[in-house]
C-alpha positions as CSV (number, residue, x, y, z in Angstrom):
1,X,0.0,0.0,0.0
2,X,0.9,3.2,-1.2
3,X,2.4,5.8,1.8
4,X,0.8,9.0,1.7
5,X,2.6,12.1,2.7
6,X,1.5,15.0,4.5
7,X,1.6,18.4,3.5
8,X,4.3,19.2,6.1
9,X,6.4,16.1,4.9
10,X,6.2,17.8,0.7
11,X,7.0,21.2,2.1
12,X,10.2,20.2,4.5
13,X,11.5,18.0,0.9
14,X,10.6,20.8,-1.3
15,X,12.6,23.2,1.4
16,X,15.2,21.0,1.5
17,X,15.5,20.4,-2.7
18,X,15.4,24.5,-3.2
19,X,18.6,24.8,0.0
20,X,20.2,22.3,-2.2
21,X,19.9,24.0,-5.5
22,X,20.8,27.5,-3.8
23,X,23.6,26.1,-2.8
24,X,24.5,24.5,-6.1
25,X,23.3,26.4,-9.0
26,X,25.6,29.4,-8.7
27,X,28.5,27.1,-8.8
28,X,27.2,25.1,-11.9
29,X,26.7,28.8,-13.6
30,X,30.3,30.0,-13.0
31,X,31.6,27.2,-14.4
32,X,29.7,26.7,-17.2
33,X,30.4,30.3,-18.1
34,X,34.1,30.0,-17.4
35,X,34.0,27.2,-20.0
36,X,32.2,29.6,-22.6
37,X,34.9,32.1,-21.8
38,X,37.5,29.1,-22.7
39,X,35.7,27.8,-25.7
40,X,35.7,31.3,-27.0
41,X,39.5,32.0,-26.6
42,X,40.5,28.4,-28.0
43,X,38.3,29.1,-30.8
44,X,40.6,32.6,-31.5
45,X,43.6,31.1,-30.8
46,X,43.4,28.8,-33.8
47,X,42.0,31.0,-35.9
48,X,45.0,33.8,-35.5
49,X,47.3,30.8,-35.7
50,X,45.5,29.4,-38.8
51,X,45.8,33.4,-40.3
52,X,49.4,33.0,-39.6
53,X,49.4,29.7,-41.7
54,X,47.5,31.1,-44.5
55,X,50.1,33.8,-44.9
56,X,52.5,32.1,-44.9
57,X,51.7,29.6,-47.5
58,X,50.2,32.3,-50.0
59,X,54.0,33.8,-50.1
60,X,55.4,31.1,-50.4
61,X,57.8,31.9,-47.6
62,X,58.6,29.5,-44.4
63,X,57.9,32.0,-41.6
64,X,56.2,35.8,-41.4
65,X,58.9,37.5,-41.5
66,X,59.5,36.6,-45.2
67,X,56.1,37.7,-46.0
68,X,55.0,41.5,-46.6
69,X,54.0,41.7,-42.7
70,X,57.6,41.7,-41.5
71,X,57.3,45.5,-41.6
72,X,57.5,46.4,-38.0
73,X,54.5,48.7,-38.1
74,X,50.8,49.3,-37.4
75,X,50.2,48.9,-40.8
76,X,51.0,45.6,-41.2
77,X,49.3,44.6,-38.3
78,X,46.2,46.1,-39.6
79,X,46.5,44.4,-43.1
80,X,47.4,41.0,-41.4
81,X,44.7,41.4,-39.2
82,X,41.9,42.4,-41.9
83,X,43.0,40.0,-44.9
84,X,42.4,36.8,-42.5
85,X,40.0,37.1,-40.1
86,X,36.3,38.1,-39.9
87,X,36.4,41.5,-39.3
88,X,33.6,43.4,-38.7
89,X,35.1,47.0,-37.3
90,X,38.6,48.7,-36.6
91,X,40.1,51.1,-33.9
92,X,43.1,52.2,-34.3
93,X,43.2,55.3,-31.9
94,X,42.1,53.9,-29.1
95,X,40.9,50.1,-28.0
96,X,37.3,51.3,-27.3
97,X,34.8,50.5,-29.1
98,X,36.5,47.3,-30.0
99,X,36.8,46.5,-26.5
100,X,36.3,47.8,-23.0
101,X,37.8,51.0,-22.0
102,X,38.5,50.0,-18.2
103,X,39.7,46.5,-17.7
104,X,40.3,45.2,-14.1
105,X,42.4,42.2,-12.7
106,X,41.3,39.1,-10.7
107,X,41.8,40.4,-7.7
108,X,39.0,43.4,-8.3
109,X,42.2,46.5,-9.2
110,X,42.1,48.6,-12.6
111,X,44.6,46.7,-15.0
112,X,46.9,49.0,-16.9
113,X,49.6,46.7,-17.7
114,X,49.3,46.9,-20.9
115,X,52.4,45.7,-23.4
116,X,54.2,48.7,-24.4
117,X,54.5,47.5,-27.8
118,X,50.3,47.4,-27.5
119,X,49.2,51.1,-27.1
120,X,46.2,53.0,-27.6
121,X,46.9,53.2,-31.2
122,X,47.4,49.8,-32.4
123,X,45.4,48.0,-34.6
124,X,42.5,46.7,-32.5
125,X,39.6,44.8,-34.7
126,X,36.0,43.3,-33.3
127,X,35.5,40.1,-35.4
128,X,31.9,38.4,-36.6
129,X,31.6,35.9,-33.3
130,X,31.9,38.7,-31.1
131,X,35.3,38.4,-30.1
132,X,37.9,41.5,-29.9
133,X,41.9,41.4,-31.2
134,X,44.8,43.9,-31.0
135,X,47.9,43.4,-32.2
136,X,51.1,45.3,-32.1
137,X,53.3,45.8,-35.4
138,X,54.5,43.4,-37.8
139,X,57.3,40.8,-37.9
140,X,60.7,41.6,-38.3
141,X,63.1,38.9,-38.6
142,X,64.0,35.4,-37.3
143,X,67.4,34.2,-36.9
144,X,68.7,30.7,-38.5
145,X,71.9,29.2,-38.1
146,X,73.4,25.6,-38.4
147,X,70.4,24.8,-40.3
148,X,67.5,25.3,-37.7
149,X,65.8,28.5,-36.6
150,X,66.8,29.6,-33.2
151,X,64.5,32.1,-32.8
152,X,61.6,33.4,-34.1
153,X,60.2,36.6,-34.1
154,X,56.9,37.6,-32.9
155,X,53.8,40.0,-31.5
156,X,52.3,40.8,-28.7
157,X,48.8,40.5,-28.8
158,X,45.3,40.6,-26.4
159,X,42.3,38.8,-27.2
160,X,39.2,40.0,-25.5
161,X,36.6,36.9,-26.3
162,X,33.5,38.8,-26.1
163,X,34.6,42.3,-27.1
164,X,33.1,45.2,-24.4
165,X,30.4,42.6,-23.0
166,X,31.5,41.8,-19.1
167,X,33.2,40.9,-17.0
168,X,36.0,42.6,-18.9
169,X,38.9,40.8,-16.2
170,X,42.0,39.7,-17.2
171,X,42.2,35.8,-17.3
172,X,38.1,35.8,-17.5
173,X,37.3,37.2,-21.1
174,X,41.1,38.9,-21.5
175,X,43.8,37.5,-22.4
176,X,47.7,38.2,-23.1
177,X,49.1,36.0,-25.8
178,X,52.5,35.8,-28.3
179,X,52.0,35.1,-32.1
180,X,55.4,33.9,-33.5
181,X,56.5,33.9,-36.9
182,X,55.6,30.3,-37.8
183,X,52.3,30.3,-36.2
184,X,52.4,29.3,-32.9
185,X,50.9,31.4,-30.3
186,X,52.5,30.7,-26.8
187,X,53.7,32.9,-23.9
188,X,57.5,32.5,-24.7
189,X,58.2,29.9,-27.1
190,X,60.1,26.9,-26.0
191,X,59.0,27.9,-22.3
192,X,57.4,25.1,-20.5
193,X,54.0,26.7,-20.4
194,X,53.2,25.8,-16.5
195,X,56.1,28.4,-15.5
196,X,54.0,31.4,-17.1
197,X,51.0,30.2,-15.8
198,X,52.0,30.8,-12.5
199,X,52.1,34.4,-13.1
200,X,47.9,33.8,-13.4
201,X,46.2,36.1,-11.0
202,X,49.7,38.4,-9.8
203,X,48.5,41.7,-10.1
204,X,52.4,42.5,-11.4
205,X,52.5,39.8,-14.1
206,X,54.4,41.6,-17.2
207,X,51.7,42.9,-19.4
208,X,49.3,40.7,-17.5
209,X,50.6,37.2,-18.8
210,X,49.7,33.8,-17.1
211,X,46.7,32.7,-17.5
212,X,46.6,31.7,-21.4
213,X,49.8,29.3,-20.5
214,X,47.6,28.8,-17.4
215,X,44.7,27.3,-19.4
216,X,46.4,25.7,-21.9
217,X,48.4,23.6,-19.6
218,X,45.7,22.5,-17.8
219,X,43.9,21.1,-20.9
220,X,41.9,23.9,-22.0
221,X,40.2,24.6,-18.9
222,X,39.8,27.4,-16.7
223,X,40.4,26.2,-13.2
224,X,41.2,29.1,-11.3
């Protein structure tokens, strides 16, 4: 025989149930958004590193700096920038409207640690998903000796993945990165990527670098 509960019995469970998702649901909404924010930057990451490919390979040359954005200037960023990716609008005398004007860092201060080599007036483009990039001048040159490259050049670049939508934080939707000459986009290149991602989160990380190596090392995942 079926046991009938009393009113008093459904409302304590029902109590119970809504303490429980109270207590739960804000913690399954931060992380699914932190995994949109991570989605989103992955997604720009290969498509800056795919640009990078596509130049290279329609010069014919073996890294950027043989192609006609080795010119270290804002120029060449801006033609790099608008011949391979989706843009949809350009700043180049101040970040805003591309992105947000104010940013602030994890720990709730104003960010202004901005690469030098990234002012105001570099070429800053919103793209078609939403996303923001700028990008500071073009490639110079790599150096090659005893038959293998032992360095290549590179840019300094931010990636905001939602443009000026929130929470516009450093290591949430903004991100330092490094695009080198053949394509790779790392935090220094043969640097074990778990030593810059412990700068994630210092408020005097250079130019606010950490938590791209951060993420990537931890398999594309934003636990922090």
């Amino acid at each position: 025989m079926k046991q009938a509960f009393t009113l008093a019995e459904v409302l304590v469970t029902l109590g119970i149930i809504g303490v429980i998702s109270a207590m739960t649901l804000p913690t399954l909404v931060k992380n699914h958004q932190r995994q949109v924010y991570v989605t989103q930057l992955q997604k720009v990451v290969n498509e800056l590193s795919q640009a990078a490919e596509r130049a290279i390979q329609e010069s014919n040359a073996i890294t950027l700096t043989e192609t006609p954005y080795r010119t270290s200037n804002n120029r060449a960023a801006q033609q790099f920038l608008s011949k391979y990716l989706k843009v949809i609008q350009t700043c180049t005398t101040d970040r805003s409207p591309c992105m947000a004007s104010v940013y602030k860092q994890l720990n709730g201060t104003v960010f202004n640690g901005w690469a030098m080599n990234v002012n105001a007036t570099s070429p800053c483009v919103s793209l078609a998903d939403g996303a923001a990039v700028c990008m500071s001048g073009g490639f110079e040159t790599d150096e090659y000796s005893d038959g293998e490259y032992n360095w290549h050049d590179y840019v300094r670049i931010y990636i905001d993945v939602n443009g000026q939508q929130g929470p516009n934080i450093l290591g949430r939707d903004l991100f330092y990165a490094e695009l080198y000459s053949d394509g790779k986009i790392a935090e220094g290149y043969d640097i074990d990527p778990t030593w810059h991602g412990n700068e994630c989160g210092v408020a005097n990380a250079t130019y606010g670098s950490g938590c791209l190596s951060k993420i990537m090392s931890d398999g594309w995942k934003m636990d922090y």
